[in-house]
N, C-alpha and C positions, 0 to 999 in steps of 0.2 A: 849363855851369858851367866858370870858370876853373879848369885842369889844377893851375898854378903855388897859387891861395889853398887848393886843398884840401890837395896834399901842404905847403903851410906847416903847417897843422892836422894832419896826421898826425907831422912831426916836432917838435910845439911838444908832443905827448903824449909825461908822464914815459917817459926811457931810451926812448923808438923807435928804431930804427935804418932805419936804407935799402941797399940796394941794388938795382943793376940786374942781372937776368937775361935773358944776352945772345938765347938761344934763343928767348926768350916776348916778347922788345922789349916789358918790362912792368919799371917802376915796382913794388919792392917796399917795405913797412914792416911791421918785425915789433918786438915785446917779447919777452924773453926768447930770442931767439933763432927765436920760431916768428910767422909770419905772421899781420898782422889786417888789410891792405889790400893791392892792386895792381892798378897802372893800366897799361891794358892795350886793346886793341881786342877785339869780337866776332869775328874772322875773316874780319868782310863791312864791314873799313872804319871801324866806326863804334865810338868810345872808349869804355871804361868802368871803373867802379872797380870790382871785386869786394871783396867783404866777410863776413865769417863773420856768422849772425845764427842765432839761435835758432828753435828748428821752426816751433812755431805762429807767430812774429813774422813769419818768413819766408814762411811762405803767404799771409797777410795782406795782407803790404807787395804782394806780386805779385798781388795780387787787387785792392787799392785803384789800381795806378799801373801803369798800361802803360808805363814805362819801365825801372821793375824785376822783373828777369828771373831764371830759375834760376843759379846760380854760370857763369859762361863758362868751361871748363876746368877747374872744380872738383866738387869733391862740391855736389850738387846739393840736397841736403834739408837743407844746412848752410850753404852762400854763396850769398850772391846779387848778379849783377849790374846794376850802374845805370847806365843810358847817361847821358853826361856832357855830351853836345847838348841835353838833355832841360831843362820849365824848371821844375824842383824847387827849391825855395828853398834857401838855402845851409845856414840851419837844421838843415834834413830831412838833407842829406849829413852836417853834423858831428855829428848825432843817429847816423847807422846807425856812422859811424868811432867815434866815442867806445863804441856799443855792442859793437862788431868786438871792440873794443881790449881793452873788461871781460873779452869771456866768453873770449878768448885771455888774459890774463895771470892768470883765475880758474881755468886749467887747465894754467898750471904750476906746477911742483913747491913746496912751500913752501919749501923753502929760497932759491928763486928770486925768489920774489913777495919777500922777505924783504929779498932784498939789490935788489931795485929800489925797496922803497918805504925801505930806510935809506936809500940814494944822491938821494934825491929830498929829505930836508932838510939 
């Protein structure tokens, strides 16, 4: 999967933000200040997006797809990573980003969700 069209998709979602953390040489995008993607390598090389997903969704998706894996560097019963050499449709990727994105902007604060969904008309 092209690197470049996914993080298009992740900053074409309301208020995302990016940056780069130099330590982890990983591609961040976060909402409200807290992370729902970053692209990033396994440690052995090979690229991946991590992403926040929901329990039971999470086991599932790693049960269906040998290229999704437990979170690489993260909490492991909450992200999971996609190897991005892998030939998942593009679909599938903006399906788990867009979900990242929900259950991260559905877990802050309201006053927060408030002011990114006025800023968004």
């Amino acid at each position: 999967m092209e690197k470049e069209k996914l993080q298009s998709f992740c900053k074409s979602l309301p208020s995302a933000t990016h940056d780069y953390q130099v330590d982890w040489q990983a591609d961040r995008y976060h909402i409200g200040g807290k992370m729902f993607a970053m692209f990033g390598g396994d440690g052995k090389g090979r690229p991946v997006i991590t992403l926040k997903c929901e329990l039971n969704r999470a086991e599932e998706l790693r049960e269906a797809y040998e290229s999704i894996i437990p979170g690489y560097y993260m909490n492991k019963t909450h992200w999971n990573s996609v190897y991005m050499d892998s030939d998942l449709p593009f679909e599938l990727y903006e399906n788990l980003i867009r979900h990242s994105y929900d259950l991260v902007f559905e877990k802050l604060p309201k006053k927060v969700q408030k002011q990114i969904v006025e800023n968004r008309d």
